[in-house]
C-alpha positions in Angstrom: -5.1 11.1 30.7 -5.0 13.7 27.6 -8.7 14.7 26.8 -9.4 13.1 23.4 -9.5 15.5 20.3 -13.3 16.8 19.1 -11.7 17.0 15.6 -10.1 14.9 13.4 -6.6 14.7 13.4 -5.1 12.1 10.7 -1.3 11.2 10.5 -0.3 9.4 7.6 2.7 7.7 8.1 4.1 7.2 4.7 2.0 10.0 3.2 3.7 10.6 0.0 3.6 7.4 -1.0 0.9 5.9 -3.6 -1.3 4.6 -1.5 -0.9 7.6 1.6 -1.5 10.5 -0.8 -4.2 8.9 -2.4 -5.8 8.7 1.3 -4.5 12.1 2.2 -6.7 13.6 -1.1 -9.5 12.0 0.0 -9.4 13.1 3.5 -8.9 16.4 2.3 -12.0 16.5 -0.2 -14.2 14.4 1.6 -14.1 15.3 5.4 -13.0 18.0 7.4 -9.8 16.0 9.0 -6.6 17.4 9.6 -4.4 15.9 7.1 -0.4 15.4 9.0 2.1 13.6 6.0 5.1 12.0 7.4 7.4 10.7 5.4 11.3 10.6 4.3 10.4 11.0 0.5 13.0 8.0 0.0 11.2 6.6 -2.7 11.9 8.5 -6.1 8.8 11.0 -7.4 6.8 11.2 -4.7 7.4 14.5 -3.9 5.2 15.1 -7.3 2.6 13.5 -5.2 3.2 16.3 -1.9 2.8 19.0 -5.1 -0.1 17.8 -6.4 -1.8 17.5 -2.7 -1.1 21.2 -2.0 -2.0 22.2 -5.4 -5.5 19.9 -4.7 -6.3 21.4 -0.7 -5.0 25.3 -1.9 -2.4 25.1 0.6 -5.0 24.8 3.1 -3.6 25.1 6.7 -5.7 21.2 7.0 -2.3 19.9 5.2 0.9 19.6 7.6 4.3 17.9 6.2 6.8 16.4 8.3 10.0 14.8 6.7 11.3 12.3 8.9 11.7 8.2 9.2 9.4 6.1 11.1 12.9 4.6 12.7 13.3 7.9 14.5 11.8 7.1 17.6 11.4 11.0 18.9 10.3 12.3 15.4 7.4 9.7 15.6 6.4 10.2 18.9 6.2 13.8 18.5 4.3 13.8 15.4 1.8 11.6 16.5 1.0 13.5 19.7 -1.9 15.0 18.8 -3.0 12.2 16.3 -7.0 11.1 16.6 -6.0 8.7 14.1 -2.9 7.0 13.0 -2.3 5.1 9.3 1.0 3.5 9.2 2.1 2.7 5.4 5.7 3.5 5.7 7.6 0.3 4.6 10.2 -1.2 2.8 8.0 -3.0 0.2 10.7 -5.0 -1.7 11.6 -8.6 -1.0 14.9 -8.9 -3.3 15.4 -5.8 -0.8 15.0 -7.6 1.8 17.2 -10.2 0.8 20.2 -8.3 0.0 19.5 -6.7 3.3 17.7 -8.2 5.6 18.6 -5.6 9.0 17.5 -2.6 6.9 14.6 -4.6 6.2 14.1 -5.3 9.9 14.4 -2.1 11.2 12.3 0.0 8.8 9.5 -2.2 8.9 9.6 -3.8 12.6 11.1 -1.6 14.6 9.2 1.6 12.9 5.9 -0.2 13.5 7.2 -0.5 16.8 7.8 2.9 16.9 4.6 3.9 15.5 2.8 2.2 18.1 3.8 2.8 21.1 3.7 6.7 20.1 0.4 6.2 20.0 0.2 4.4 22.9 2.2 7.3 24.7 0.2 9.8 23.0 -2.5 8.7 25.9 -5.5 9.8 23.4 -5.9 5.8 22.1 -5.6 6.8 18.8 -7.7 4.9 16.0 -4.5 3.1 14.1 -4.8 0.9 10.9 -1.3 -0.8 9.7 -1.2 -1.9 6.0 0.2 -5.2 6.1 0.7 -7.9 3.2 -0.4 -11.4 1.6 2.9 -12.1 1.8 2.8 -13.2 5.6 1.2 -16.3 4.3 3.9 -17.7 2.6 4.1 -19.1 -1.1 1.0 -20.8 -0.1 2.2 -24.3 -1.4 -0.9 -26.2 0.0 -3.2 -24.6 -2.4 -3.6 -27.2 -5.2 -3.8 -25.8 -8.4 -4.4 -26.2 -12.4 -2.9 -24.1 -15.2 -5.7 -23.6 -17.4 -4.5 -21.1 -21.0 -2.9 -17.8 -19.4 -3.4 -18.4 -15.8 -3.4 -20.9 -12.8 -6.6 -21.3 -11.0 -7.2 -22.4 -7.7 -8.8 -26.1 -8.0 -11.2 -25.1 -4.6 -12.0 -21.8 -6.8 -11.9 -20.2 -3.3 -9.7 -16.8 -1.9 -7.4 -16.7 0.7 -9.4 -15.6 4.1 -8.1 -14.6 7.5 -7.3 -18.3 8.6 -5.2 -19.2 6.6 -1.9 -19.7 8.7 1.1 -17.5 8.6 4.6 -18.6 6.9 6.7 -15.9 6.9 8.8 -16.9 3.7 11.8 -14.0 2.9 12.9 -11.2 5.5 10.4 -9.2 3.9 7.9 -11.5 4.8 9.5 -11.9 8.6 9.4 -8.1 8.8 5.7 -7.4 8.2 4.5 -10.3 10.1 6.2 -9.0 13.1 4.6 -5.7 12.7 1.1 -7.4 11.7 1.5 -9.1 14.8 2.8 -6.0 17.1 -0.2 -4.0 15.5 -3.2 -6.7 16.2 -1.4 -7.0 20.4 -1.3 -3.7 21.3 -5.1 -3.8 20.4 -5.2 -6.7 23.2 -2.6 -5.6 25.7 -3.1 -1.7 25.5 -6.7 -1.3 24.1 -5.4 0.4 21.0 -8.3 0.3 18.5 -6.0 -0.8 15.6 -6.9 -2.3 12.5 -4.6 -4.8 10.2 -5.1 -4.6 6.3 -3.4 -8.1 4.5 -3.5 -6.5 1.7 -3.1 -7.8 -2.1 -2.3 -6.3 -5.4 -3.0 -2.6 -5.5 -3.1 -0.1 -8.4 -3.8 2.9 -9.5 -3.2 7.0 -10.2 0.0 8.4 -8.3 1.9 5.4 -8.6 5.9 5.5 -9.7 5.5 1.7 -10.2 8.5 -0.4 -10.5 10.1 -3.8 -10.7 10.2 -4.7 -7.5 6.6 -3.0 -6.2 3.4 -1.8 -8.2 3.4 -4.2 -11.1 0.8 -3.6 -12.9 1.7 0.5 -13.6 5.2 -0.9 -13.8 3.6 -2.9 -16.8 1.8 -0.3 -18.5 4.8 2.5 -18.3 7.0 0.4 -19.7 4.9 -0.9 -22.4 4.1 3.0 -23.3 7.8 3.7 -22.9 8.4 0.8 -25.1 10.8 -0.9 -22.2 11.4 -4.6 -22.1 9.8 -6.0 -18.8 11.4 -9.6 -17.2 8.7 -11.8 -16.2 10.0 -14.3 -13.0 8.2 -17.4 -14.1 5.8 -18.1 -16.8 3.5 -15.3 -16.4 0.2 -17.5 -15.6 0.8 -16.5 -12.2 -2.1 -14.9 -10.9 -2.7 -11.9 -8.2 -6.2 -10.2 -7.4 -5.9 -6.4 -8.4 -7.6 -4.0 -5.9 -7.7 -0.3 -6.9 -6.9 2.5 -5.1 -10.1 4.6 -4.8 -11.6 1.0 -3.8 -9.5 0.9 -1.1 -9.4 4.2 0.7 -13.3 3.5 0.7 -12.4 0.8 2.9 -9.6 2.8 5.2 -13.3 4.9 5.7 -15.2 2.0 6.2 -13.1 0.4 9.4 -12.6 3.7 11.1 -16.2 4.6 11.5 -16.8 1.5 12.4 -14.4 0.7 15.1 -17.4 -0.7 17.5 -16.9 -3.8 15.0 -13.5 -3.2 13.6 -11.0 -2.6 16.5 -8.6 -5.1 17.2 -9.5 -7.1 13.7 -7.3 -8.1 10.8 -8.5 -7.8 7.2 -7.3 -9.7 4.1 -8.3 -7.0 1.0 -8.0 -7.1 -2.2 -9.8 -7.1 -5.5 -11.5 -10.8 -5.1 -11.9 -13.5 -7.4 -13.6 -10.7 -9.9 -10.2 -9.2 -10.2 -8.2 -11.7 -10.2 -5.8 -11.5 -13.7 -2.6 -13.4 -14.7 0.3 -11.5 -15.7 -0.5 -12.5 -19.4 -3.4 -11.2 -19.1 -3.1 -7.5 -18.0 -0.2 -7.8 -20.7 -3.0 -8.4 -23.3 -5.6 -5.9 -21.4 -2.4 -3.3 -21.5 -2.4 -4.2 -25.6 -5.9 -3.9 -26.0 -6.2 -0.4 -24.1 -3.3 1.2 -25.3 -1.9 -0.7 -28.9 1.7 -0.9 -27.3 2.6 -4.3 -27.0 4.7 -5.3 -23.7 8.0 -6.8 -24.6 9.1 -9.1 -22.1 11.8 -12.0 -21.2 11.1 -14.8 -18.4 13.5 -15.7 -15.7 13.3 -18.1 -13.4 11.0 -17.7 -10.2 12.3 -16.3 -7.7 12.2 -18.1 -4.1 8.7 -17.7 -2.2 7.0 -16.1 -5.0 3.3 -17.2 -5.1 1.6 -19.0 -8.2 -1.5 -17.6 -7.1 -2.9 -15.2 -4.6 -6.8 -14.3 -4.7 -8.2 -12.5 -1.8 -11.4 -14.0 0.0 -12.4 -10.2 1.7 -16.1 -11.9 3.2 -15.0 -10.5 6.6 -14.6 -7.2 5.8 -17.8 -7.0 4.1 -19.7 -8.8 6.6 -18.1 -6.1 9.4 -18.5 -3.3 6.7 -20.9 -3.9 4.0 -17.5 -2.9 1.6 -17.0 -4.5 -1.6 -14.7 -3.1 -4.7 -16.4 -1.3 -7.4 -13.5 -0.7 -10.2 -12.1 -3.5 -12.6 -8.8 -4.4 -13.3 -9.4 -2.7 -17.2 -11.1 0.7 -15.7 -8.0 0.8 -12.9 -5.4 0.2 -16.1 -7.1 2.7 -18.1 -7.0 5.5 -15.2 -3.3 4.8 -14.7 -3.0 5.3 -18.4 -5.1 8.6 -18.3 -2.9 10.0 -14.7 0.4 8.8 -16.9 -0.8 11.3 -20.0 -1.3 14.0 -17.3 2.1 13.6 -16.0 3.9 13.5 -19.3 5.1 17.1 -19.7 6.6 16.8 -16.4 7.8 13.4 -16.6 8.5 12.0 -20.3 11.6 13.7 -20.1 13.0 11.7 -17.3 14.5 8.8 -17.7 11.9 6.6 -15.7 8.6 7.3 -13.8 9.7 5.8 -11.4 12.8 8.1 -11.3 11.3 11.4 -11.7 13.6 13.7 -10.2 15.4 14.0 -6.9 13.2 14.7 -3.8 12.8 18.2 -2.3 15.8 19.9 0.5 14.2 19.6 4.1 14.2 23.6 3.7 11.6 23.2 1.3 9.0 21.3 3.3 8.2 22.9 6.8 8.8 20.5 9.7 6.0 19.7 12.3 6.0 22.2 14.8 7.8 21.4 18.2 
């Protein structure tokens, strides 16, 4: 048995992503971990957000970049030897991609959790490992009863979705993270992994190259300042609870120092019934901020989209004490103020979400053998 590290040691799996670079900054400002970024940078313009985390830690020798795929079985296991603690956001996030290929799908997100964990099982150091999952395990959710009240839907129980609600893995995508939800939550039983599952709802916020498919709500505003019509699948009353960013790296905090409750649990997070906006709505909030009006078109829903999604997060405030802080307007309006920041280097492009081409392997050092 390795001795277990004195330090912390944090690989981020996904790391240049939205949601791992916003964790890898606040690792790096607010502890002393040992920040580790793995990722394959597939996703356009995230290697803006690897710039702006050296720029941010002074090219501290805290920040490590691998580039590599969570489906290479030998990268991962190397990379997390050393790991005290493991995040695992590397996904395919799209369900139209899903559908037009459904063994990518597979493989990326099953088979790389796979991956992922049983590195850190092999690692022998019983790593602390959270896995962002999604609400969309839970299908489209056609039990809740609803009723369309102005610009939205509302749930007629006026309740969230908690933890036991049962799974219905509706699309590959869906059948993809449920597999690794469910990997992630038995390793914790079978190997005494102290893992932690987030179902995790709408989230938003600065660093995010938001697009169709994935990050709506920037997706809404950069195309509304870009003056770009949006297509709406539905009617747009559909609702989603919105859950910024800094909200919920506070949590990611939360869960690992307190593993003594946390280990081995699943999480539904998201912004709660406070947060909880229509389409229509953040169109008019997106108005009302900025003065550009969203132009948009409606197309038909697509299969297993849900009317209404609104997480109930009681447990991970009873086993926490977390809660979200930041509404749906201030999250908007710090997008808005991260987009103006990013202008001069962006505007130019044809899309945020296609800022430029991502960086040679020479020009990020590889982890160390």
């Amino acid at each position: 048995m390795k001795k277990v590290l004195s330090f912390r040691s944090a690989l981020i799996f996904g790391g240049a992503g939205f949601v791992g670079s916003n964790w890898a900054h606040y690792l790096l400002k607010h502890t002393d971990a040992r920040v580790h970024i793995y990722d394959n940078l597939s996703r356009r313009g995230v290697h803006r957000n690897l710039e702006w985390l050296r720029r941010e830690c002074n090219d501290s020798d805290r920040l490590k970049i691998t580039i590599g795929d969570v489906r290479d079985a030998a990268l991962v296991q190397r990379a997390a030897a050393n790991a005290s603690e493991i995040y695992h956001f590397a996904a395919q996030v799209a369900v139209t991609t899903s559908v037009a290929d459904p063994r990518q799908d597979f493989e990326i997100n099953a088979f790389g959790t796979l991956n992922v964990l049983e590195a850190a099982r092999k690692s022998g150091r019983q790593p602390f490992v959270l896995f962002t999952s999604t609400n969309k395990v839970y299908g489209n959710l056609s039990g809740k009863e609803l009723v369309m009240s102005g610009n939205r839907y509302s749930a007629v129980d006026g309740r969230g979705v908690n933890e036991s609600q049962p799974l219905d893995l509706y699309s590959p995508y869906g059948c993809s993270k449920g597999t690794a939800d469910q990997y992630v939550h038995d390793y914790s039983r079978m190997f005494a992994l102290p893992t932690v599952v987030f179902r995790m709802s709408c989230i938003a916020g600065p660093q995010q190259f938001g697009n169709e498919d994935q990050g709506w709500v920037a997706h809404f505003l950069y195309s509304a300042l870009q003056d770009r019509p949006l297509t709406i699948f539905g009617d747009g009353r559909q609702v989603r609870d919105v859950l910024s960013v800094k909200d919920l790296v506070v949590a990611f905090e939360k869960v690992r120092s307190q593993t003594e409750k946390t280990a081995g649990q699943i999480y539904n997070v998201g912004g709660g019934n406070r947060n909880a906006v229509s389409l229509l709505e953040v169109m008019e909030m997106i108005e009302e901020i900025t003065g550009k009006r969203p132009r948009y078109s409606l197309q038909r829903p697509r299969p297993g989209d849900q009317l209404f999604y609104v997480t109930d997060f009681d447990k991970l405030t009873d086993h926490t004490g977390w809660k979200p802080k930041i509404s749906v307007r201030q999250n908007i309006e710090m997008i808005w103020e991260w987009w103006k920041q990013q202008q001069r280097d962006v505007i130019s492009e044809p899309l945020m979400v296609n800022a430029g081409a991502p960086p040679s392997l020479a020009e990020v050092p590889e982890v160390a053998s």
